[in-house]
N, C-alpha and C positions, 0 to 999 in steps of 0.2 A: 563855763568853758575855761580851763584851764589855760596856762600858758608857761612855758619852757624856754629860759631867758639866758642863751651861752654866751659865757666871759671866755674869751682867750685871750694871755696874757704874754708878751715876750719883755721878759727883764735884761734892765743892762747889763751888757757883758762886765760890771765891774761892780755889781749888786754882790753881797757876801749872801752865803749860802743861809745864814742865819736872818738875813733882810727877806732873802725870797720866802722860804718858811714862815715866817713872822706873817707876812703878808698871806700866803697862801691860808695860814691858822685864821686868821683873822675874814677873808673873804669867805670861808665855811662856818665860822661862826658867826656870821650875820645871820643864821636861821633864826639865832636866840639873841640877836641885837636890834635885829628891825621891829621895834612893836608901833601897832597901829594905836594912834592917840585915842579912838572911839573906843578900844576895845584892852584896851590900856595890855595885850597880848600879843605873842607874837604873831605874824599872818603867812611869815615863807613856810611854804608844806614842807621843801627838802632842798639842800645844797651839799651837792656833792662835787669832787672835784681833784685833778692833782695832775700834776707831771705829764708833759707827752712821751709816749710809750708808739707809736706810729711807726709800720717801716715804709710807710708809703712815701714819702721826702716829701709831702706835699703843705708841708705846716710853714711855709713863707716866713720861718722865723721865731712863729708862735713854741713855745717851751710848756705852758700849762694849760687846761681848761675847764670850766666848775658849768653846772646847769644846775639853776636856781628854777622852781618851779614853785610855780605861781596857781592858785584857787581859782584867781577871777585878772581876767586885761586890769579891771578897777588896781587889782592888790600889786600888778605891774608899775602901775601909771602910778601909782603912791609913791612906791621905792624908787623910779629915776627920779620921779618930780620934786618929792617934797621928806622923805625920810632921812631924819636926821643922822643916825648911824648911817646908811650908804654915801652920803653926801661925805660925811668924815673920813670914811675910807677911800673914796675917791679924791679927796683933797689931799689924804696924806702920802698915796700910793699910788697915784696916778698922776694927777696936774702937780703937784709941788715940784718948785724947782731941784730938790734931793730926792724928788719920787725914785724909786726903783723898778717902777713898768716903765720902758722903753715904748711900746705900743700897746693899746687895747684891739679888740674887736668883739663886737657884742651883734647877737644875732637872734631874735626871737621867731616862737613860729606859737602858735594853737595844735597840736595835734590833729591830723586829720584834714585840716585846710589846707587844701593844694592849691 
C-alpha cells in the first residue's frame, strides 16, 4: 500500500527569495537524498512540488506544497523516524533558529482509505 506524505510550507515574510528556492530545491531533491541503509538506494518513488497557485484564499498562510510518495507506511515511518538526509533538512529549514519555514503542515493518507 502506498502512501502520499503532503508538506505545506509558509516561509518568513523576510526569507530572501533565493532561501525559499534553495529550500524548495532541496525538499524535491530528497528523492535522490533519502537512501535506505538496507538497500544502500534510493526508496521515495516521487516528490513533486512548488508554489501555491490557489484562488480559493483558503491556504491559512501556507505559500508552497510537495507530495512525497511513498511504496510502503514502512518507507514512511523510515523518512520521519530515522533518515538521515530528512532529518537534516528539517534541522536546517524548519526547527533552526534562522530556519526560513515560518510553519510546516504535513498530512498523509494511503489512497483509497476513507
Amino acid at each position: 500500500m502506498g502512501v502520499h506524505h503532503i508538506v505545506m510550507f509558509q516561509f518568513k515574510a523576510d526569507a530572501s527569495p533565493e532561501a525559499v528556492k534553495g529550500a524548495c530545491d532541496e525538499m524535491v531533491g530528497l528523492a535522490k537524498a533519502c537512501v535506505h541503509p538496507a538497500t544502500t538506494k534510493p526508496y521515495i518513488k516521487s516528490v513533486t512540488g512548488g508554489k501555491d497557485i490557489s484562488i480559493e484564499g483558503m491556504q491559512n498562510g501556507m505559500t508552497h506544497a510537495f507530495v512525497v510518495e511513498f511504496q510502503s507506511v514502512a518507507d514512511r515511518d523510515f523518512y520521519v523516524k530515522e533518515d538521515a538526509a530528512h532529518r537534516a533538512f528539517v534541522e536546517k529549514y524548519v526547527a533552526a533558529s534562522g530556519a526560513v519555514v515560518a510553519k510546516a503542515l504535513v498530512v498523509d493518507f494511503a489512497p483509497g482509505e476513507l
